[in-house]
N, C-alpha and C positions, 0 to 999 in steps of 0.2 A: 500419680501420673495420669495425664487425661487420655481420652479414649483417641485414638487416629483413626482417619479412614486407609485403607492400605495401600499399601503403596507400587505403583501403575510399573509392571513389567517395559520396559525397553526394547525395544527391536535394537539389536547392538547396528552402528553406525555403517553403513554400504560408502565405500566412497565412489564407485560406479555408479550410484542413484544421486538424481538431485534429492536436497533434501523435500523442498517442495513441486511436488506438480501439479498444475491446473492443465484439467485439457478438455475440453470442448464443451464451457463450463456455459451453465443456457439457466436464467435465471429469470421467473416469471410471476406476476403478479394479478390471480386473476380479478376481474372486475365484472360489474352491471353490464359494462359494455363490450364484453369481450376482455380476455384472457391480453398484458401487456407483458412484451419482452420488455426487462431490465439491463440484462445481459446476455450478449448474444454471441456463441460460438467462444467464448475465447479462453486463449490456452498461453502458459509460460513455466518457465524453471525459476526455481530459487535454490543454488550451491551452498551449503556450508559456508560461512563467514563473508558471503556475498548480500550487498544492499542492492535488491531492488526498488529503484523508484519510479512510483505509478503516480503521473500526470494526467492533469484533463482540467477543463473547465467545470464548477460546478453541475451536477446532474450526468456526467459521465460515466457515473458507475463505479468511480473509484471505491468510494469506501462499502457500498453494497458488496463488492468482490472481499475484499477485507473479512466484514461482516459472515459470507458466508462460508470462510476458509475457516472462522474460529469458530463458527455454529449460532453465530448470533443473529438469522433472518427473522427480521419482525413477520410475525402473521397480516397477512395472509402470505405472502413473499416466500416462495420455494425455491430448492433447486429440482431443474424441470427434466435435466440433460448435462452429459460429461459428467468428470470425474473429477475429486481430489487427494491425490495421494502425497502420503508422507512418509518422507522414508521409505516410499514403494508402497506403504499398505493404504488400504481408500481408509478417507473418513468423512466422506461426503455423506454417506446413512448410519450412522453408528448410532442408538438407540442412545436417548438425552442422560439418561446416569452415564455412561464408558463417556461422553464427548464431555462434560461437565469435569471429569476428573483428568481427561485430557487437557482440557482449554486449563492454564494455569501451569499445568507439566512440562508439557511438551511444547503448548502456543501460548502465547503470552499479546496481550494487545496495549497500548498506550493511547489513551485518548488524547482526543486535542482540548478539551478542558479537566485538567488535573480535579477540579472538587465534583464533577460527578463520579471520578472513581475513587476517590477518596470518600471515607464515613464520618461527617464533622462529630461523632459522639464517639470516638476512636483515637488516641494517640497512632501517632502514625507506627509507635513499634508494636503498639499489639494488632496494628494492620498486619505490617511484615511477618511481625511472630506467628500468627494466625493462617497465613498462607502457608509459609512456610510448615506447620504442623500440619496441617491439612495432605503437604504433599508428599514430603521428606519424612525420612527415617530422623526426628533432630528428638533432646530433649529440650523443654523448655527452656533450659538457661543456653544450651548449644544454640538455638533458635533466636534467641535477644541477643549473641558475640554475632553470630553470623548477620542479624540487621544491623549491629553497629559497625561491623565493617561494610557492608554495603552502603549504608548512609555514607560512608569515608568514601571510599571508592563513586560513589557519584558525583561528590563536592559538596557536601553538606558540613559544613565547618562547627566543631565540639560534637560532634555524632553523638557522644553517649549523654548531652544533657538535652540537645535536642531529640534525642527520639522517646522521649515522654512528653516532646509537645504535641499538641492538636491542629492539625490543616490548616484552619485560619491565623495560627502565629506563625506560617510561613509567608514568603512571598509567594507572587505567582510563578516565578524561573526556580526558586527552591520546591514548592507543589510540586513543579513537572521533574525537578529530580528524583525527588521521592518517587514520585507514580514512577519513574524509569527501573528505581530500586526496586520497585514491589512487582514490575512484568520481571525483572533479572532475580526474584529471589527461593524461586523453583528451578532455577538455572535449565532456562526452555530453551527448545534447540531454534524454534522460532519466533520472529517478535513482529506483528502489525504494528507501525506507528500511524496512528492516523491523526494526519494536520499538527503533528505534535508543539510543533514551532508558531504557528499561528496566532495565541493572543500571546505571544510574549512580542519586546522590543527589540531592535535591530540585536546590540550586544548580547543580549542572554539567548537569541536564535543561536547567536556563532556557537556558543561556548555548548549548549545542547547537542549543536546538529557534530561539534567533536566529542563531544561525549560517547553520544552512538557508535561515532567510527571510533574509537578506542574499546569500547565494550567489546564490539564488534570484532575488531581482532582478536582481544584477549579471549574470547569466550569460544570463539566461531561459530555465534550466533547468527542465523542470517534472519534481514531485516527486511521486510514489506514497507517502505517507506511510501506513504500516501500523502499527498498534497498537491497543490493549484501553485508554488512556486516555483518557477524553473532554476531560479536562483540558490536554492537548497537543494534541489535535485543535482545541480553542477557540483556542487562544494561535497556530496554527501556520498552518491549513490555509484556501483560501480555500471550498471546497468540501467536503461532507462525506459519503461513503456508508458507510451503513448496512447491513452483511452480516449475517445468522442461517439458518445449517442453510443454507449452502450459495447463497445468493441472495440479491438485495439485496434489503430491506426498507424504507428510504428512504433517495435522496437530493436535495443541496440546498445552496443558500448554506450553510454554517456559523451565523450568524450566526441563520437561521429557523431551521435544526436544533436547535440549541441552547437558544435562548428560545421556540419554539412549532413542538417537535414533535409529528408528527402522525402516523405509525403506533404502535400501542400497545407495541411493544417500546420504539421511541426514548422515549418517554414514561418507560416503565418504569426505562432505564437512566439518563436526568439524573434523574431522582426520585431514583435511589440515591445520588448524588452530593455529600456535604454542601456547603450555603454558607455562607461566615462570614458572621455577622451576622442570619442569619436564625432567626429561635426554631420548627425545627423537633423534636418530642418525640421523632418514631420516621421514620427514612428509608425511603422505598418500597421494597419486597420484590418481586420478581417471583420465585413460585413455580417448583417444578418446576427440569428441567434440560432441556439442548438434546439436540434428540433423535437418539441414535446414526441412522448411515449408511443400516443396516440396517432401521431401524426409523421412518423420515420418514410422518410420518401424511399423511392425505388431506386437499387442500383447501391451505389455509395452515398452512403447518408451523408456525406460533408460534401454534397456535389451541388446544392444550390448555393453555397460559398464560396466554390472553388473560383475560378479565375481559369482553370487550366482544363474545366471537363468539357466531356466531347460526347461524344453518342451512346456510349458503351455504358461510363459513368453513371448514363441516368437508367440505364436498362439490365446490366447485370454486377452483382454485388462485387469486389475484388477482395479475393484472400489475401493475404502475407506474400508478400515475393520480394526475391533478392532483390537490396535496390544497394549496391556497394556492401558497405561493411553492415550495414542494418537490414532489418525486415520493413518491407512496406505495405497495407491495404490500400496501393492505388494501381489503376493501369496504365500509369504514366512507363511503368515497368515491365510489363508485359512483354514477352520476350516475340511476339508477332505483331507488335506496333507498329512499326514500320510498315507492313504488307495489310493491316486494317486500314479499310476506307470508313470515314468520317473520325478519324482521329483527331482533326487538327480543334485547339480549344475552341469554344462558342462561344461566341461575343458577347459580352457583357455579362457572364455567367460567373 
């Protein structure tokens, strides 16, 4: 029998704690030119068997938040400020052995290209088997039933003659099952997907993005779901935050986000969105671009785009505030708007 590493104590389940928290997570990059905020101030929950989906345009931040929930910031790239707690305990500084035996346990991440985490000189079951040994109390033969039923359970059809093939006799929708098998086969309480739907085609998105939500219940994994589609995010997530230039900008049930959103970015980006069926001439445009590191203006960063700022916008930053059923970073919601002079929008802004 080969030698294991041992196997990582459990904090037994709180169902009074989210599973995940970010709070007032401040992520920095220093430079030649001075010290760049990546991420700045921001905080959310992840529940037991709850998908969160985190939106943005590229350079928002998404997957760096990702990134540094599983321990994975590239040097120089720190966390500078706030917390990450799981299950209630932090693991924002946990020394790189305990996070290394973590990440795979407990979190589990999914890339958006399946053969960088795949090892093309590896069958894909002495991938799983080898995680699996790594984390779990299994013996070897326990370790190759339990990946051929997980190859079965993802949709991998003849599981047990496929999983002594090698990454490249897959396709790429069969790849990203696998990779989903191999984040599910330390059965982690939580899962990053980042982009995971992206190089595949329309049909093998659908079938992926229910994969998740079926694991997802069965398992009450809860999932970070990261991606630039709001189309996936509708169909997938129960929950839905909104990141721009670094910070979130709203979040909220899916479901309000989607049909009655209320900071003027989320506005902006389902506007972009075509619907079938509906007789729209020209899709909303939101001008401009997101603004470099370097260069985050004063006040709310999405206020040389907006359409709707006014004086405040350009001068002092806005937190989260109730706007309805979701949270909002704008001061369209300010609950002394009304009695503020220069509120009203500024033209052509």
């Amino acid at each position: 029998m080969r030698s294991r590493s041992p196997v990582i104590y459990q904090v037994p389940a709180r169902e009074d704690v989210p599973l995940l928290s970010v709070r007032n997570l401040r992520i920095e990059f220093p430079s030649r030119r001075g010290t760049l905020v990546a991420i700045d101030d921001v905080s959310f929950d992840i529940a037991r068997g709850e998908v969160l989906g985190v939106v943005g345009e590229s350079g928002a931040g998404k997957s760096l938040t990702g990134a540094a929930i599983i321990g994975l910031l590239e040097p120089p790239g720190r966390i500078a400020g706030g917390e990450i707690l799981l299950d209630g305990e932090p693991i924002h500084a946990l020394p790189a052995e305990r996070m290394r035996r973590l990440r795979g346990r407990r979190i589990a991440m999914i890339f958006q290209d399946p053969l960088t985490s795949l090892n093309p000189l590896y069958t894909v079951g002495q991938q799983l088997v080898e995680t699996m040994l790594t984390h779990l109390d299994l013996s070897d033969r326990q370790a190759r039933e339990r990946a051929i039923e997980l190859l079965e359970e993802v949709g991998i059809p003849a599981p047990r003659e496929r999983i002594d093939h090698y990454p490249h006799q897959f396709s790429g929708g069969m790849r990203q099952r696998v990779v989903i098998a191999l984040a599910l086969c330390a059965e982690p309480e939580l899962i990053i997907a980042d982009e995971p739907t992206t190089a595949l085609d329309v049909s093998v998105q659908s079938q992926i993005i229910a994969l998740l939500r079926r694991l997802c219940r069965q398992h009450r994994t809860a999932v970070m779901l990261v991606t630039h589609d709001m189309g996936v995010i509708a169909e997938t997530a129960d929950r839905v935050a909104v990141m721009y230039a670094g910070r979130l900008a709203e979040i909220g049930p899916v479901e309000e986000v989607v049909r009655r959103p209320a900071h003027p970015y989320t506005r902006g980006l389902m506007g972009s969105i075509p619907v079938l069926g509906a007789d729209v001439r020209r899709l909303v445009q939101i001008d401009g671009a997101m603004p470099r590191l370097t260069a985050i203006p004063a006040g709310c960063a999405f206020n040389p785009r907006c359409g709707e700022a006014f004086a405040r916008c350009r001068e002092v930053r806005p937190e989260l505030l109730p706007a309805g059923a979701t949270r909002a970073a704008c001061w369209l919601y300010a609950d002394d708007l009304a009695s503020t002079p220069g509120t009203e929008p500024v033209e052509g802004a």
